[in-house]
LOBA-722398 format. One line per field, with one value per residue (C-alpha): residue in one letter; x negated, y, z negated. Coordinates in steps of 0.05 Angstrom, whole numbers. Last residue first. Layout:
BEGIN
r: A_...
u: X_...
v: Y_...
w: Z_...
***
This chain:
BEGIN
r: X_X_X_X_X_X_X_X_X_X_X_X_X_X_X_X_X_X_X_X_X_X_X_X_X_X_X_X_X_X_X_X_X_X_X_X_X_X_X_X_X_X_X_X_X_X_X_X_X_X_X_X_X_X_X_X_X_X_X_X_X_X_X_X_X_X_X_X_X_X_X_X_X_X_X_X_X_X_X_X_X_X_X_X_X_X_X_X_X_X_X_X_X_X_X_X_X_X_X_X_X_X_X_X_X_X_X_X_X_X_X_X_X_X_X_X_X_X_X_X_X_X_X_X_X_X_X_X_X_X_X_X_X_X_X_X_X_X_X_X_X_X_X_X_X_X_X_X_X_X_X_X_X_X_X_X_X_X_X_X_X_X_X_X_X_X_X_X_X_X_X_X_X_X_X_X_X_X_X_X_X_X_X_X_X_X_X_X_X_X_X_X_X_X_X_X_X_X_X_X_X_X_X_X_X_X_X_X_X_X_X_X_X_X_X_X_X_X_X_X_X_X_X_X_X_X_X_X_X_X_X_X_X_X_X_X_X_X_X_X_X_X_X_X_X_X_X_X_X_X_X_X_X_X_X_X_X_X_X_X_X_X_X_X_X_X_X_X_X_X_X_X_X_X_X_X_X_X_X_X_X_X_X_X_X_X_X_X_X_X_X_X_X_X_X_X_X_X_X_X
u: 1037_1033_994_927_880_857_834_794_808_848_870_912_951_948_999_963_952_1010_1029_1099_1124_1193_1251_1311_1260_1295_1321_1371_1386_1434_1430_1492_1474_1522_1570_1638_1664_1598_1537_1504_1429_1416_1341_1329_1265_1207_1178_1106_1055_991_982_1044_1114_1147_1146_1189_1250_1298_1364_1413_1480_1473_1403_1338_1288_1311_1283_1225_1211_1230_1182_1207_1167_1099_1079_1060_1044_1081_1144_1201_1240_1319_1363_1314_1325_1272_1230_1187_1186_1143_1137_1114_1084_1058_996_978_946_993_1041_1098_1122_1165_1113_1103_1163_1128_1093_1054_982_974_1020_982_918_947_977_901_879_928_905_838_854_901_847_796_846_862_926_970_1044_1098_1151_1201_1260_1268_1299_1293_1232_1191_1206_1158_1108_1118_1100_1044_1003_948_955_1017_1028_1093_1140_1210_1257_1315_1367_1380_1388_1402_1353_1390_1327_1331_1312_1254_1235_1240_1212_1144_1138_1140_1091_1043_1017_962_900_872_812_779_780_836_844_893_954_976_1027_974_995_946_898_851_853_814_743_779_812_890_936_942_942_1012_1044_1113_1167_1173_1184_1236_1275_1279_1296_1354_1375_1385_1362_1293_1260_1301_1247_1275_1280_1207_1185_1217_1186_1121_1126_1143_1087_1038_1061_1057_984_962_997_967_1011_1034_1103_1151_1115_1077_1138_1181_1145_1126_1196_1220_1162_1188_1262_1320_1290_1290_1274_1326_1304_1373_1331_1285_1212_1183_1183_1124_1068_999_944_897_939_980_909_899_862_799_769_810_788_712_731_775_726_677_711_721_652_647_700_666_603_640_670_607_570_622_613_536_549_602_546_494_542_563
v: 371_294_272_311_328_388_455_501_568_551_473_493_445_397_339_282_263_226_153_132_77_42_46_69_115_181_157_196_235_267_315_337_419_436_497_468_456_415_444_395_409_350_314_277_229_210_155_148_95_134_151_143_159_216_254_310_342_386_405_469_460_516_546_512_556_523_450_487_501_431_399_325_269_232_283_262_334_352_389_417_472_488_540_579_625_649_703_730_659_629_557_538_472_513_533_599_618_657_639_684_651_690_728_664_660_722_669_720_705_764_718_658_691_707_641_614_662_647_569_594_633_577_530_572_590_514_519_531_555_578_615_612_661_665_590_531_548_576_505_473_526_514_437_461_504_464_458_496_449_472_498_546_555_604_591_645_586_530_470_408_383_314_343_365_307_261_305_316_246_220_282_250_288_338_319_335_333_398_383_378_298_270_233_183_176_214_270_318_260_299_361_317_350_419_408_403_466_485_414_420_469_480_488_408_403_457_436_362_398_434_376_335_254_257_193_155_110_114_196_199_154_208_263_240_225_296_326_282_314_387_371_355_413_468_521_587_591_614_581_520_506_502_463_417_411_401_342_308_308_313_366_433_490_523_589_610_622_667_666_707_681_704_689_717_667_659_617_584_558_507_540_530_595_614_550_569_641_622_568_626_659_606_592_665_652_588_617_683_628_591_660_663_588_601_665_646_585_640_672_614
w: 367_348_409_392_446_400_429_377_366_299_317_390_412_473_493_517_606_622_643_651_631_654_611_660_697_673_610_572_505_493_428_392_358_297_312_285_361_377_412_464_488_531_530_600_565_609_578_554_549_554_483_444_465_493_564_566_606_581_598_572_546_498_515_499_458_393_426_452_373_352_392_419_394_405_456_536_588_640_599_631_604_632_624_568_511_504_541_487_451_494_471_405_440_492_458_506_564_601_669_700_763_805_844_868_913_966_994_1035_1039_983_947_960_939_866_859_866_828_766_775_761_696_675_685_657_593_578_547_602_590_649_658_723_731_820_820_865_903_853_814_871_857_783_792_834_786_775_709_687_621_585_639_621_667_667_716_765_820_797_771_761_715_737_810_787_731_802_848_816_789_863_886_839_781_782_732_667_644_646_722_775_779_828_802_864_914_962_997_969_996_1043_989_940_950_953_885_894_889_964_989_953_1009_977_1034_1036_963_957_1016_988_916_953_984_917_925_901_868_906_924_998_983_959_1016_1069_1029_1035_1107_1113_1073_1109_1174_1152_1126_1190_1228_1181_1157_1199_1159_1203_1274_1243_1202_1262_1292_1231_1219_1288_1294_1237_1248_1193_1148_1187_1151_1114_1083_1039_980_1011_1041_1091_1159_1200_1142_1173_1164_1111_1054_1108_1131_1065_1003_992_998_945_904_899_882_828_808_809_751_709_705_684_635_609_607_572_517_501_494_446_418_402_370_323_308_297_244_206
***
């Protein structure tokens, strides 16, 4: 028992060291906003211009010194979002087009951060469409000063894009060298000048108990598919509050709008709704923690 403790903590510090250089590796990634001097600094009554393409990428070139190309994509992106309707609020439109996405994707993938499609970030998981993005955003009704709770950080972007919405966002990774690595990146942003990070509070933790510390929450949004709802993010919701989660069985899962509804006596009504009206939606399983092990277990 004593070698194999061995064996999985030099594991552990390969893994952290791995870690480590992935941060450095991704840094030096990151798009131009990310080395250039920010002009505009960001607030929640930033309005870029959304109704022209080349205004927006002028103007975003000039307050936010990011990279023409991607600029453009981001725009056309938005414009097929909005004909899908898979994002119809404003304020989610600004927050998507004021979070720079090729800033959260692998380097070898960053030519497609526009893409439609889930892009794979490592330890086997990937980043989820822009589409899905919006859609679970704006079916969150996200205000500002809402609490908002994230199981599943990944890559980091669905936070980013919350950053933008509200200045209380928490967030849960399991896998400690992607959270570790996804931290760096957020930490080079910031010194880049995207002030809205600083808003994002992330461990490494099993997010199926939630965070506790911090509850209650507004709103929590989950990225990741579970068989059924978790009771202990369920508690965490607030009165009223929203959360979204994938559910069904491996691979097949719905996104489910869950209502928090207390009734005059005290007793808790969950709503439930539909997001896509039925259809399936792909995600990568719900992880817990098994002692110090990660399982890829769907039944939290």
């Amino acid at each position: 028992r004593g070698g194999l403790r061995s064996m999985e903590n030099q594991h552990l510090k390969r893994r952290s060291l791995l870690a480590g250089v992935t941060a450095l590796a991704a840094a030096a990634a990151l798009p131009r906003a990310a080395r250039a001097a920010m002009a505009t600094p960001f607030s929640f009554d930033l309005e870029p211009p959304l109704v022209d393409r080349a205004e927006f990428v002028e103007w975003m070139v000039k307050n936010r010194g990011e990279d023409r190309a991607f600029l453009e994509q981001r725009y056309d992106r938005l414009q097929a979002m909005v004909e899908r309707q898979d994002v119809w609020d404003d304020a989610v439109k600004r927050a998507f087009m004021l979070t720079p996405r090729e800033a959260f994707v692998q380097k070898i993938n960053r030519s497609h951060s526009y893409d439609h499609n889930f892009l794979d970030i490592g330890y086997g998981v990937t980043i989820s469409g822009p589409h899905l993005v919006g859609r679970m955003t704006n079916s969150l009704d996200l205000k500002l000063g809402d609490k908002v709770l994230e199981i599943g950080t990944g890559s980091g972007y669905q936070s980013a894009v919350l950053a933008h919405l509200t200045d209380k966002v928490w967030s849960i990774e399991i896998i400690k060298p992607l959270a570790e690595r996804t931290r760096g990146t957020y930490a080079q942003l910031i010194d880049a000048g995207y002030d809205e990070f600083k808003a994002v509070q992330t461990k490494s933790d099993d997010g199926y108990y939630g965070w506790e510390e911090f509850a209650p929450f507004d709103k929590i949004i989950v990225t990741c598919g579970i068989d059924h709802v978790p009771p202990p993010l369920l508690k965490q919701l607030t009165p009223n509050g929203v959360m979204l989660v994938p559910v069904g069985p491996p691979g097949a899962q719905r996104v489910l709008k869950i209502v928090k509804g207390i009734e005059a006596d005290g007793s808790t009504r969950i709503a439930r709704t539909d997001i896509y009206n039925g259809r399936i939606v792909p995600f990568v399983p719900f992880r817990k923690l098994d002692g110090d092990r990660i399982s890829g277990t769907h039944n939290g």
